[in-house]
C-alpha positions in Angstrom: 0.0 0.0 0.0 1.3 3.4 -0.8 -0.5 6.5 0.5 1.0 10.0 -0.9 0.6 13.2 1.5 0.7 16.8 0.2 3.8 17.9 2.0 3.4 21.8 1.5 -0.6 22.0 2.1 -1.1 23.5 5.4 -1.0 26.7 7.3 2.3 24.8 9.2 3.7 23.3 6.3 5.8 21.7 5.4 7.1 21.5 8.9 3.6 19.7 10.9 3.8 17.4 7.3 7.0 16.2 7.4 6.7 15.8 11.4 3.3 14.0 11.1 4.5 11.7 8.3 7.2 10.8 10.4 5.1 9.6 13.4 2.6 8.0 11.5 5.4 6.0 9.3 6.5 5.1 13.2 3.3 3.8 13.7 2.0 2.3 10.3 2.9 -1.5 9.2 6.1 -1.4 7.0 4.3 -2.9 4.2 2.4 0.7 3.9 5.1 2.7 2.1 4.6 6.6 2.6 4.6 9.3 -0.5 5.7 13.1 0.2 5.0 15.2 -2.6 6.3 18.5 -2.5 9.8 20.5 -2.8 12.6 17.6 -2.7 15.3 20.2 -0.7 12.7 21.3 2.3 11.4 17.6 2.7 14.9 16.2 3.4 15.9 19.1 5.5 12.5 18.5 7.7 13.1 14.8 7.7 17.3 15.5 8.9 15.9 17.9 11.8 13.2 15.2 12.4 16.2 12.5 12.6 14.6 10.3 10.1 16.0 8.1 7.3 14.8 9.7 3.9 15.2 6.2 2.2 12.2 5.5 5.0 9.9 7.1 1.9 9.5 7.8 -1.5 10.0 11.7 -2.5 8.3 13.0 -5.5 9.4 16.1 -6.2 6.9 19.4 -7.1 7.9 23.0 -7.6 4.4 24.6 -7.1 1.8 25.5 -4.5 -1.4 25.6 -4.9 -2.1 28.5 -1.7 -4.8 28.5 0.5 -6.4 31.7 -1.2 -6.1 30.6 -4.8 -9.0 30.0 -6.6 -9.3 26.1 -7.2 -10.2 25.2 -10.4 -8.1 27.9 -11.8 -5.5 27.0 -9.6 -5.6 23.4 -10.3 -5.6 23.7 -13.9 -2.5 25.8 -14.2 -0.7 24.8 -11.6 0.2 20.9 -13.2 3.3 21.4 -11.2 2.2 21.9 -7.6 2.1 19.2 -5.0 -1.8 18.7 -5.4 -2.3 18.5 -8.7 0.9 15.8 -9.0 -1.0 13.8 -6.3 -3.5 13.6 -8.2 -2.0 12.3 -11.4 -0.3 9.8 -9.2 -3.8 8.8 -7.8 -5.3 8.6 -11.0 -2.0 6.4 -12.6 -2.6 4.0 -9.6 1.1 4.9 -8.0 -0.4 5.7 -4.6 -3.7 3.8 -3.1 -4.7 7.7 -1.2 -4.3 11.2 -1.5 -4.4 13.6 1.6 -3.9 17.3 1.8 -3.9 20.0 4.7 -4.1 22.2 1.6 -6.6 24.0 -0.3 -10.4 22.4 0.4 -11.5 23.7 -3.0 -8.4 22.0 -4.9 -8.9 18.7 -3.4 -12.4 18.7 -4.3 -11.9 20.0 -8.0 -9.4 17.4 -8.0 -11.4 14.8 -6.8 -14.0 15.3 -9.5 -12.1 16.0 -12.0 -9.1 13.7 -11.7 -10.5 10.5 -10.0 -14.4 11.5 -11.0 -17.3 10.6 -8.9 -18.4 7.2 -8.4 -21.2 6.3 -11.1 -24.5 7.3 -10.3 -23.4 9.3 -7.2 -24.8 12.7 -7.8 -22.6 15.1 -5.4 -19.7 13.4 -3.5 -19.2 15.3 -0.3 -17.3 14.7 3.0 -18.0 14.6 6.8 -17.1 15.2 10.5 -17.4 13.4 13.8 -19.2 13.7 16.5 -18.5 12.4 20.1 -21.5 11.3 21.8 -21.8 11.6 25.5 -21.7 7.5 26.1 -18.3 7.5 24.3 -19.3 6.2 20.8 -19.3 8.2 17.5 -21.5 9.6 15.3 -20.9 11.1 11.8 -22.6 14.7 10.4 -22.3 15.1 6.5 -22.2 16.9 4.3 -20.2 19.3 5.8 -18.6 22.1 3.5 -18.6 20.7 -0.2 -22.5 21.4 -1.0 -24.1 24.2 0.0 -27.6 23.4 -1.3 -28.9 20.0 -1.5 -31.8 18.6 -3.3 -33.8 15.8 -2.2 -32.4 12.6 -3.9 -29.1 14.3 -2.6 -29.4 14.4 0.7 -30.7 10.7 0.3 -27.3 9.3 -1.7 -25.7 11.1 1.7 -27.9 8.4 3.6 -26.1 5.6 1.8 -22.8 7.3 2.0 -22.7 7.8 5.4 -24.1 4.6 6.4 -21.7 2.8 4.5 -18.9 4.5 6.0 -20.1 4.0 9.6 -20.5 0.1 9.0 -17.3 -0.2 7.2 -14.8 2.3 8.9 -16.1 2.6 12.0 -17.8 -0.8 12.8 -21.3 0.4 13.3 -23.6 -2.0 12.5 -26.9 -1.4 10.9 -26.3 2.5 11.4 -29.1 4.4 12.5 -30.0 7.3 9.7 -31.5 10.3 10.6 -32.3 13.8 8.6 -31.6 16.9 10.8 -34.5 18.8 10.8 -36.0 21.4 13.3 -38.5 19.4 14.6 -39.1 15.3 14.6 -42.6 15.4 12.6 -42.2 14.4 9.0 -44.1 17.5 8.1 -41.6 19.5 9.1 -38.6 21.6 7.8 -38.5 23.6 4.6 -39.4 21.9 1.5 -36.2 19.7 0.7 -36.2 18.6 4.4 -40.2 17.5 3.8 -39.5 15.6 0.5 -36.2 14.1 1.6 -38.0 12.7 4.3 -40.5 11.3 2.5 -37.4 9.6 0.2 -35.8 8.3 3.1 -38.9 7.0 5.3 -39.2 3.7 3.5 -35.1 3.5 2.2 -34.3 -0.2 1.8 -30.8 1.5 1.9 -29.9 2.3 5.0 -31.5 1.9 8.6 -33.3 5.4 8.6 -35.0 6.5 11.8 -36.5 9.7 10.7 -35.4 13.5 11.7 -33.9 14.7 14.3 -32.8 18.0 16.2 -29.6 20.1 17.1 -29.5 19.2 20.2 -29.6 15.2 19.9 -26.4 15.3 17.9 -24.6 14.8 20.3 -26.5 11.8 22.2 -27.3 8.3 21.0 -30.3 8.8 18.8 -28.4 8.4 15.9 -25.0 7.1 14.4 -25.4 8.8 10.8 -26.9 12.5 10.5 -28.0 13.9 6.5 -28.2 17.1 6.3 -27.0 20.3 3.6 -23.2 21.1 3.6 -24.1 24.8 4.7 -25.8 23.5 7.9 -23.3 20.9 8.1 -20.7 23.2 8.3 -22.4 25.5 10.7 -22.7 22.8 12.9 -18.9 21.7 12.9 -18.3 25.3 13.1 -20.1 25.8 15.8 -18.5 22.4 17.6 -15.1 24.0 17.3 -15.9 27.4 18.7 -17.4 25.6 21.5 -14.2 23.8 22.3 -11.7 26.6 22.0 -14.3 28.2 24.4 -13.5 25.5 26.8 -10.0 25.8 26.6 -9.7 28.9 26.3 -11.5 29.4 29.5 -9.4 26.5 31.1 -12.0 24.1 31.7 -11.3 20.3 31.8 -13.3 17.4 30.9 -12.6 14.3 29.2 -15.5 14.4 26.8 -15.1 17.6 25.6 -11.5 16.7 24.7 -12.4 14.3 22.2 -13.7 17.6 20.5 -10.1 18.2 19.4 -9.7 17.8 16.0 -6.2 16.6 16.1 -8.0 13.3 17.3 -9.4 12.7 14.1 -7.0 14.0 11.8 -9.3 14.5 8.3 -11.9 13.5 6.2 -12.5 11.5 3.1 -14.4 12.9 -0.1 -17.2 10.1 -0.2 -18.5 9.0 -3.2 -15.7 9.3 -5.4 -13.2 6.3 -7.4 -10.4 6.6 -4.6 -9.4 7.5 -1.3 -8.6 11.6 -1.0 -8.4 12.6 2.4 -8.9 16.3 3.5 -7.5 17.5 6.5 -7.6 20.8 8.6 -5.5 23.7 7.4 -4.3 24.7 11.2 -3.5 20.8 11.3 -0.1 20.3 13.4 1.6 17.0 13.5 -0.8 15.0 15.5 -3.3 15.3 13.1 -1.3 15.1 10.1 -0.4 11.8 11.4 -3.9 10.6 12.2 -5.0 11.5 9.0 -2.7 9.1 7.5 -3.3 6.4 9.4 -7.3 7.1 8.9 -6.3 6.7 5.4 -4.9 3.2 5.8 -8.2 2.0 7.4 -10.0 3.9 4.8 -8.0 2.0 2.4 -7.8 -1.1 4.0 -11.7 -1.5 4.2 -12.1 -1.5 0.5 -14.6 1.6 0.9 -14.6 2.4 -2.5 -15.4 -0.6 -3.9 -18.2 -0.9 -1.7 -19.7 2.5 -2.5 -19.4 1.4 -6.0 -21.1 -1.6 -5.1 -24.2 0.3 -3.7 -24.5 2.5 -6.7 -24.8 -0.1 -9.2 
């Protein structure tokens, strides 16, 4: 297995990179065999100050950035050169098994359709976040960023995408569905939250339980919750503010330190031919490292194939 990592994506590149690739090649199996792509001269000189071998990974050398600013599909078109765009030839040429990036959100995802392409029959790939629950399980949110409005059969291939991800990655069996809405009768919501509903209600899909509200995210009413990528985001927005609050005002607690993002590392663009993680742009190299190795499981459950699989 091979899994390639954007080296210069990141607010703290390439330094968190090249430190997080280190710990999680410390920590991976050696038959997973870890890609840096980025500038050949600042990857050995992070590895030296790191003390680790450079024959420990393959280098591909770049000589571009796509920046956090830049506009995406421009940047991605004419920028062949930088370290995202070469990730993604290598992804599409079947030289690395995953992608993941700290990078440019908007890049990765152009990438993602353009490069790899969506799974057939998936209508808008889109990624997600975790939630800690109270009782010490998991539960996943999505979409969460990549689409902003959502029509009804979208929000229902979410359904399938989540659920599929929860069984597979996570070990959640028969995952419990649910539609975020602002009230628990079908009836209602606005009128995408009303007809997805009354998609989902009788899904042979997925195990779906009906709509929920805010505040049972975070309980165990459900394991996968659909909703828009704008509320999405909101909502994980609104999850970190509420932890740098915490912090911030010096409070300890052991479940709201599973709200730390570093725990969790990234996200993978569901719905597409491959695995393309993306992770946090503040990432440091705790999460840089997790991300990788969520890539391996990722991998290593064949999640693709099974998405593929559903969408036939």
């Amino acid at each position: 297995m091979k899994i390639g990592i954007d080296i210069m994506g990141g607010d703290f590149s390439p330094d968190a990179t090249v430190s997080g690739a280190v710990l999680a090649y410390n920590e991976l199996p050696k038959e997973v065999r870890l890609v840096l792509i980025g500038d050949q001269d600042q990857i050995l000189a992070g590895l030296a100050k790191e003390g680790a071998e450079a024959s420990n990974f393959d280098i591909v050398h770049t000589t571009e950035i796509i920046g956090m600013g830049e506009h995406p599909t421009k940047a991605f078109t004419q920028k062949p050169n930088s370290s995202i765009s070469v990730g993604f030839h290598l992804l599409k040429e079947g030289k690395i098994d995953g992608f993941a990036s700290n990078g440019n959100t908007g890049a990765m995802l152009v990438g993602s359709m353009f490069s790899v392409k969506a799974v057939p029959g998936v209508i808008r790939p889109c990624i997600t976040s975790l939630l800690p629950k109270e009782n010490g399980g998991i539960g996943l949110i999505l979409d969460v960023g990549s689409n902003a409005d959502c029509k009804p059969d979208v929000l229902y291939q979410f359904g399938v995408l989540g659920s599929i991800f929860a069984e597979h990655v996570y070990g959640i069996k028969n995952p419990r569905v649910a539609l975020l809405n602002i009230g628990e009768e079908p009836e209602k919501g606005n009128l995408v939250a009303q007809a997805a509903h009354a998609l989902m209600k009788d899904s042979k899909d997925f195990n779906f339980i009906g709509n929920v509200e805010g505040r049972d995210l975070f309980n165990d009413q459900t394991d996968v919750t659909v909703c828009d990528g704008f509320t999405g985001n909101v909502v994980l927005k609104q999850a970190e503010a509420l932890y740098t609050l915490i912090r911030k005002r010096k409070i300890k607690d052991e479940y709201f330190d599973r709200f730390n993002y570093e725990n969790y590392g990234g996200t993978p663009v569901l719905g597409i031919n491959s695995t393309v993680m993306i992770g946090h742009g503040i990432s440091n190299k705790i999460a840089v490292k997790n991300m990788l190795l969520l890539t391996k499981s990722i991998i290593e459950a064949n999640l693709t194939e099974k998405i593929k699989l559903a969408f036939q």
